[in-house]
N, C-alpha and C positions, 0 to 999 in steps of 0.2 A: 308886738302883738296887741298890746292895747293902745296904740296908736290906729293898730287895723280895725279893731273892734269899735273904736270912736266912728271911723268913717262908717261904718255901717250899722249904726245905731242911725246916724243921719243919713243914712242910705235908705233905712227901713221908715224913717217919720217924712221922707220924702211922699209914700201913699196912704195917706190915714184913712183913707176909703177904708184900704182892708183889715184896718187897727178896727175901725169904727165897729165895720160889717164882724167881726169877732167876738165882738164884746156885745153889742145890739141883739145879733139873731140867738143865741141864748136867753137873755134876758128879755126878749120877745115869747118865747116858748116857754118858760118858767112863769110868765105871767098868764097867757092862755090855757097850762097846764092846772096851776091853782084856782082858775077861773071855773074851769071843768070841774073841779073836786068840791070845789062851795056846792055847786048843782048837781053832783052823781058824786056822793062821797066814795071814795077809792085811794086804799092806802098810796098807792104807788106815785098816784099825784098830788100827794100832800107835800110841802116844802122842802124839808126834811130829806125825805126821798127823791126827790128830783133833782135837787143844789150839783150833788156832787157828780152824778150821771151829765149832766147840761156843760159843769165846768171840763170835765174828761172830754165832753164834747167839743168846748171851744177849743179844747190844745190843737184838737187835728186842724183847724185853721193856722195854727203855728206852722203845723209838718207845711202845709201847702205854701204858707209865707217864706221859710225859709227855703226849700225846695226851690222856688222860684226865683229868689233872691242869688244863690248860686246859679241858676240857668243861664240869668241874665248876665253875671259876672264873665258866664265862659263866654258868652255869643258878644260882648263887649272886648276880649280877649285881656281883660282885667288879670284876671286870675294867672294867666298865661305868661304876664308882667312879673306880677307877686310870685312867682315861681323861680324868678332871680334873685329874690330877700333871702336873707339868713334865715327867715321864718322856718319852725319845723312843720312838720306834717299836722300834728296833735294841734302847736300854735293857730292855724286855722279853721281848724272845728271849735276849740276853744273860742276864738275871735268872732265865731260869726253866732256862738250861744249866747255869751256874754249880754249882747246888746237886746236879745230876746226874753233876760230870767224878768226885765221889771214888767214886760208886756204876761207874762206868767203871772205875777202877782197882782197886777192890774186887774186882768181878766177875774181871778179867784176872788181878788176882796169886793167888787164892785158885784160879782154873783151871788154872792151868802150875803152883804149887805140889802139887797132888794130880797133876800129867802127872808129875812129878818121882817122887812117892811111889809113881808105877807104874811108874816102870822106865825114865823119859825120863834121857837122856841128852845133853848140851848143855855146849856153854862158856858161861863165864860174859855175856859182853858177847852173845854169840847172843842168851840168854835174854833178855836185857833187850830188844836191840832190837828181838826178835820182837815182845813186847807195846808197846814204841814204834813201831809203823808200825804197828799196830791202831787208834790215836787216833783218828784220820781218820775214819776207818768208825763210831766212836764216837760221836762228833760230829756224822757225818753222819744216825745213827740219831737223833740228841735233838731235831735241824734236821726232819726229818721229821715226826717225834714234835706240834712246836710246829705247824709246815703244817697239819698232820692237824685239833687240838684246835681252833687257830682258827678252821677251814671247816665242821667238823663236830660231830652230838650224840656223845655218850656211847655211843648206841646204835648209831650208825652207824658208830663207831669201832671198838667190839667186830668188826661184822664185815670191817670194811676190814684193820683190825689180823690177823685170824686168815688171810686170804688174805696179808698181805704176810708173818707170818710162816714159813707154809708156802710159797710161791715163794722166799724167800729163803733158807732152808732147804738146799733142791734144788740151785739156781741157785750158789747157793756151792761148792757140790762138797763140803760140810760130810764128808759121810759117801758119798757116790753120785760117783763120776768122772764130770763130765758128757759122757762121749766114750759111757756108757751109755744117755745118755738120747737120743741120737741127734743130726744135725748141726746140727737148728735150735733145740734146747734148747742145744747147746753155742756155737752163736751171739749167742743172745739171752744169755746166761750172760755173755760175755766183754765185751757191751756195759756190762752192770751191772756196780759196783763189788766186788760181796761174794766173788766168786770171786780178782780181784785183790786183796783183801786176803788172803785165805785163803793164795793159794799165792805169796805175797813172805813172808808168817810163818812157814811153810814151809820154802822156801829158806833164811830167814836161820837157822833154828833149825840147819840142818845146814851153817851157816856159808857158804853162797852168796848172795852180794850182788848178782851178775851181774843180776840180772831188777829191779833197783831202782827203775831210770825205768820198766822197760816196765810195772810194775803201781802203784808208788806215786801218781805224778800223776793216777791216773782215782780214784782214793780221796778225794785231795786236789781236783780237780775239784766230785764231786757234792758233798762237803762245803759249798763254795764256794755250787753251785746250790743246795743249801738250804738256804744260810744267807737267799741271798736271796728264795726261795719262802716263808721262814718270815717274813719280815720286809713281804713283799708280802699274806700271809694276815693279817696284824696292821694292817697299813696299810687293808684293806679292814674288817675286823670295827671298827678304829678310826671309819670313816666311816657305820657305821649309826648 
């Protein structure tokens, strides 16, 4: 398994395009956000506020990196090989996270590092934990990511990917309070995880730990469900 995982760490820095494009178009938006807020002060685009909404945001580029990263393994007939290894079912979802947790921390510390360079303000242990209870949601993007690639083309990912990563977007309160979008956006909002990760990163940053259970364990939750949705999408693509 971590023989498999090595190749596809160098399978994944084969296109740094989309490493680059990850990590850039966040930290493009975080800077035009704060830019906004020097000239029309508004809480919501202050540092602070925006860091962990922008970082939740770059995971979904994960979901799409990894999603596709599988598509390409089936229409290679890769995978279809690797299906004669002793490998388990799990061993392969495992194998294709792995090489994605450092591009997770990349993205996060290189996000709050430039929130810093704008003018964020935090203790030290805030900062960290902030970006420790973002994991989850992490995780839970590569678990998706794996779901996706297994059940579907290339093609069809592209547009499932670009809907999920505009509702997810929204749906997190990234940049929009969802109390604007009215009561059944901010319903379905609070069902899904990416808002509770948002505003526990949030909280912690201005040193409020008070909301820990109410938002951490629906993080830790869907994690969980896709870990086993990814392993159930692998389980069937195993049986064709």
């Amino acid at each position: 398994m971590l023989h498999f995982a090595i190749r596809n760490r160098k399978e994944i820095f084969r296109d740094p395009l989309s490493i680059i494009l990850g990590i850039a178009l966040p930290l493009i938006l975080l800077i035009v956000f704060t830019t906004i807020e020097k000239n029309a002060p508004l809480d919501t685009f202050k540092a602070h506020n925006l860091v962990p909404g922008l970082v939740v945001f770059s995971f979904s580029f994960l979901t799409m990196f990894s999603a596709l990263l599988i598509a390409k393994d089936k229409q290679t007939a890769l995978l279809v090989r690797l299906f004669a290894s002793p490998l388990k079912v799990n061993d392969y979802v495992v194998g294709y996270t792995i090489p994605m947790i450092p591009l997770v921390i990349l993205q996060t510390i290189i996000c709050y590092l430039v929130a810093l360079a704008l003018g964020m303000s935090v203790e030290l242990i805030d900062f960290l934990m902030s970006m420790v209870v973002l994991l989850p949601i992490a995780i839970m993007s590569i678990f998706f990511g794996l779901f996706l690639g297994a059940l579907f083309t290339d093609k069809q990912i592209s547009g499932i990917g670009t809907i999920y990563i505009t509702l997810g977007s929204f749906l997190s309160g990234a940049w929009v309070d969802l109390s604007l979008l009215g009561n059944k956006f901010g319903e379905i909002g609070n069902y899904l995880p990416f808002v509770h990760a948002v505003e526990l990163s949030r909280d912690i940053l201005i040193g409020d730990y008070s909301t820990f259970s109410e938002h951490f364990w629906w993080t830790v939750a869907y994690a969980i469900i896709l870990f086993i949705c990814a392993i159930f999408a692998f389980f069937q693509l195993r049986k064709r």
